[in-house]
C-alpha positions in Angstrom: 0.5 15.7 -2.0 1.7 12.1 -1.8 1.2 11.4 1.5 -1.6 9.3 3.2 -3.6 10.9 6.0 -5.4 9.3 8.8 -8.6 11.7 9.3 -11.2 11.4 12.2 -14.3 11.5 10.9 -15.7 13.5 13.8 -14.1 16.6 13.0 -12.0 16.5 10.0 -9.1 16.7 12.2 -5.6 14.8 10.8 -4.8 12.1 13.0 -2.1 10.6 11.1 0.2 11.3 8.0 3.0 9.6 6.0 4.7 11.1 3.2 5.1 8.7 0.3 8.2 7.9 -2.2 5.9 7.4 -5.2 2.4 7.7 -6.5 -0.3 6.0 -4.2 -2.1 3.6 -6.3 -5.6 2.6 -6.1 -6.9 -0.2 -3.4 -6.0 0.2 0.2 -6.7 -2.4 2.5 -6.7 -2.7 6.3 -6.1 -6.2 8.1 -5.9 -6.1 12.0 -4.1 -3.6 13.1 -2.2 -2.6 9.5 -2.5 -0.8 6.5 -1.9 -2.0 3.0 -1.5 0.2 0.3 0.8 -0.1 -2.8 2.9 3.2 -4.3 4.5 3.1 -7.7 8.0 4.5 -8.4 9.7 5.8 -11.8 12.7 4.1 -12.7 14.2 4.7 -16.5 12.4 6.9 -18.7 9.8 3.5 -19.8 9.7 1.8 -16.5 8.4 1.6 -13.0 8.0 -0.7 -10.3 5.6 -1.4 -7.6 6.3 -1.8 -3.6 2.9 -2.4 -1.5 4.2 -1.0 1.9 2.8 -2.0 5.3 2.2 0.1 8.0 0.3 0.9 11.7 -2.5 1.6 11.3 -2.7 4.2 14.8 0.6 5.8 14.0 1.9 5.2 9.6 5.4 3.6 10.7 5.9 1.3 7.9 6.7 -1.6 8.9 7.8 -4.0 5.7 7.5 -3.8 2.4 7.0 -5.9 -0.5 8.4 -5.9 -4.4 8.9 -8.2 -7.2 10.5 -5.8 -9.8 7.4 -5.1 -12.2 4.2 -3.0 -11.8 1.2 -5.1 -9.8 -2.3 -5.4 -12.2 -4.7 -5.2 -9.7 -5.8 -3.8 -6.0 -4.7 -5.5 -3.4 -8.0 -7.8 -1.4 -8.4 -9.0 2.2 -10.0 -12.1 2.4 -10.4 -15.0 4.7 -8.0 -13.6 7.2 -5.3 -13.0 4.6 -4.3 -10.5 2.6 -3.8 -10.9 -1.3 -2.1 -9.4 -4.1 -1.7 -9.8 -8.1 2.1 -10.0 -8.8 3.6 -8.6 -11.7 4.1 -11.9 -13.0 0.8 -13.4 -12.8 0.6 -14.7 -9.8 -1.4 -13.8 -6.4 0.9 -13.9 -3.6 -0.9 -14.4 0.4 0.5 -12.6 3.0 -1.0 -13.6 6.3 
């Protein structure tokens, strides 16, 4: 469908939903209060570009996003009170 759904694990019921510009990739990630996840858009014919978006975690309002023009190579990790993510040009970029 590309949205995410919050879903209480109680009763199945949907607590949440966001409708998504783009394919949800693999490798969400919650830190405090937010979620991470990262969607990927078509541009030309033979590209695409990756945005990890941020959102609430009780209500999907995004609140920033994140892009550097190319396609991300790997999930994004929390760790050590950060959270981290492979950049399309090789580098990890920390986000705290």
């Amino acid at each position: 469908d590309n949205e995410l759904y919050r879903i209480d694990t109680r009763d199945g019921s949907v607590l949440g939903r966001a409708p998504l510009k783009g394919d949800l990739r693999d490798g969400l990630a919650i830190h405090g209060e937010q979620i991470f996840h990262v969607v990927r858009r078509k541009g030309t014919e033979r590209t695409s570009h990756d945005i990890m978006q941020v959102r609430d975690l009780d209500d999907f309002v995004l609140r920033w996003e994140f892009q550097d023009g190319g396609t991300f190579p790997g999930p994004i990790t929390v760790s050590g009170g950060s959270v981290w993510l492979p950049s399309s040009t090789g580098e990890v970029v920390q986000f705290r």
